[in-house]
N, C-alpha and C positions, 0 to 999 in steps of 0.2 A: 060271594067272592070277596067284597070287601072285608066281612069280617073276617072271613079268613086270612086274608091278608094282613089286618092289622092284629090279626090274634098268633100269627104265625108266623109269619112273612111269606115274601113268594117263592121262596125255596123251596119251602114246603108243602106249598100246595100243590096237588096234583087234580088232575082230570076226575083220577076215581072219587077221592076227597069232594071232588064238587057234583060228579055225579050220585054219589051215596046223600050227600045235603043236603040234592033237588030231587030225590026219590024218584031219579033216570037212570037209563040205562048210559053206561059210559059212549056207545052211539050212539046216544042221541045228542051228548054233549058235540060230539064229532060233528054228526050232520049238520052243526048249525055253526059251530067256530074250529078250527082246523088249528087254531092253538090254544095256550094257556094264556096266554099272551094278549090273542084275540078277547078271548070272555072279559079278561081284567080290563081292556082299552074300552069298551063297551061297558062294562060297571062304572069306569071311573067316568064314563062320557056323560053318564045318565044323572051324576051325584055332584056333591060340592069336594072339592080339591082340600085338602088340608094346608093351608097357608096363602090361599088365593080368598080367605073370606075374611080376614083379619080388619077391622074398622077401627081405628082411632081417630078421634077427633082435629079437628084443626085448631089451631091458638096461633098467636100469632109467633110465635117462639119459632122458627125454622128447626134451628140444631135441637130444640126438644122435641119437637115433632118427628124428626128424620129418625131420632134416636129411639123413641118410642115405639114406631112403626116398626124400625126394622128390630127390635128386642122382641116383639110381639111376636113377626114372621117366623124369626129364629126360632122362638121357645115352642110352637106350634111345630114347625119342621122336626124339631129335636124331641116330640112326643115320637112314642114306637111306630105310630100309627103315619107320623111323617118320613120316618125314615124308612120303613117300608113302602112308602109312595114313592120316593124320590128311586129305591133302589128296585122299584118295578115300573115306574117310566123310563127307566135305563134299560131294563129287559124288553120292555115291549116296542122302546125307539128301534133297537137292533134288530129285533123279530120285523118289524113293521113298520118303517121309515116314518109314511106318510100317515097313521093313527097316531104315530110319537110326537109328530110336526104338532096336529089337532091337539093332543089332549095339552102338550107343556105352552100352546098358546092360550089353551083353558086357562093353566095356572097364572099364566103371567098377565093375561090382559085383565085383570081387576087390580093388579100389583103395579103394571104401566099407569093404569088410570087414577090410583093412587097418588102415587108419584107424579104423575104428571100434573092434576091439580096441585099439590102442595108447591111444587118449582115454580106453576104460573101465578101462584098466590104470591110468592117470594119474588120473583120475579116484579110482580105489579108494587111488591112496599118496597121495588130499590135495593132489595138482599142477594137476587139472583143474576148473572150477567145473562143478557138480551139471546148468546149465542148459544146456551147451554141444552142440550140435546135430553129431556126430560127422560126418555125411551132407554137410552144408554147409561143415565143411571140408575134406573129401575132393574133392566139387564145385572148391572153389578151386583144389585142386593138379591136378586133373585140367584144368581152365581154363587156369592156368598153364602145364602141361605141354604138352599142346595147341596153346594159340597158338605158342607158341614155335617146337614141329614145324610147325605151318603153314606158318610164314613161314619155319622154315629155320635157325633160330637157337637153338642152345642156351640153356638161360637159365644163366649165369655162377654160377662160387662163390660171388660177392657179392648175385647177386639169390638163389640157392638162401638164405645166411644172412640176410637180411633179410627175405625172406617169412618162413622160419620163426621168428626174433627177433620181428616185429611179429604172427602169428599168436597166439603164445606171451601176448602181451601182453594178447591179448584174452582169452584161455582160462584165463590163470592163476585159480588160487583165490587168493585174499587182496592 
């Protein structure tokens, strides 16, 4: 399922398409998951997420770090293989509420935890103010990052440095 997905997208994949792959019968595909939807939330549950595994280093640089990370997230979303992710956690949230909850919590809590060490890193050198909600800005870039694979479009060097400049603006101490 996943290569198919990122070899196709999920448009294109069908039931018979994945029964023909797994040399089953299209009921058998049925007896076990009742949609497309289903198979995909279950391949994606079992694998790594494409922009949820993203690792750059810490320095002590905040705005080069913030910028890096999220250049990195972006450019990985903006592979075919991310923007077919992002536009079949969309298919499969609407199909199935509570698999959609599961899997886009996958994506994002190594993205939170990211984020959330570098802000309490920042935070402890005196860069970050005391009140700032690490969670919520992780949320933004994961937003950001997101749309952008949806629609298909990278978000640019200039928008990577202006999120993170106008971020920065909000979150400084002093």
């Amino acid at each position: 399922m996943r290569r198919a997905l990122a070899e196709d997208g999920y448009e294109a994949v069908t039931i018979e398409g994945l029964a023909e792959a797994a040399g089953v019968s299209k009921q058998t595909i049925y007896r076990w998951w009742k949609t497309k939807a289903a198979i995909l939330g279950e391949a994606l549950l079992e694998g790594t997420l494409p922009g949820s595994d993203v690792a750059v280093p810490m320095t002590d640089d905040l705005d080069a770090d913030l910028r890096a990370w999220f250049t990195a997230v972006s450019a990985g979303l903006a592979r075919p293989q991310g923007v077919a992710l992002a536009r079949a956690l969309i298919e499969v949230t609407a199909a199935d509420p509570e698999l959609g909850l599961v899997l886009n919590e996958k994506l994002a809590a190594p993205i939170r935890e990211w984020v959330g060490d570098r802000i309490a890193r920042g935070r402890a050198a005196g860069d970050v103010r005391a009140d700032v909600d690490a969670a919520a800005i992780a949320d933004q870039f994961i937003a950001m990052a997101s749309y952008a694979a949806l629609i298909g479009q990278p978000l640019s060097a200039e928008r990577v440095e202006e999120t993170v400049l106008l971020l920065l603006r909000g979150i400084a101490q002093g």
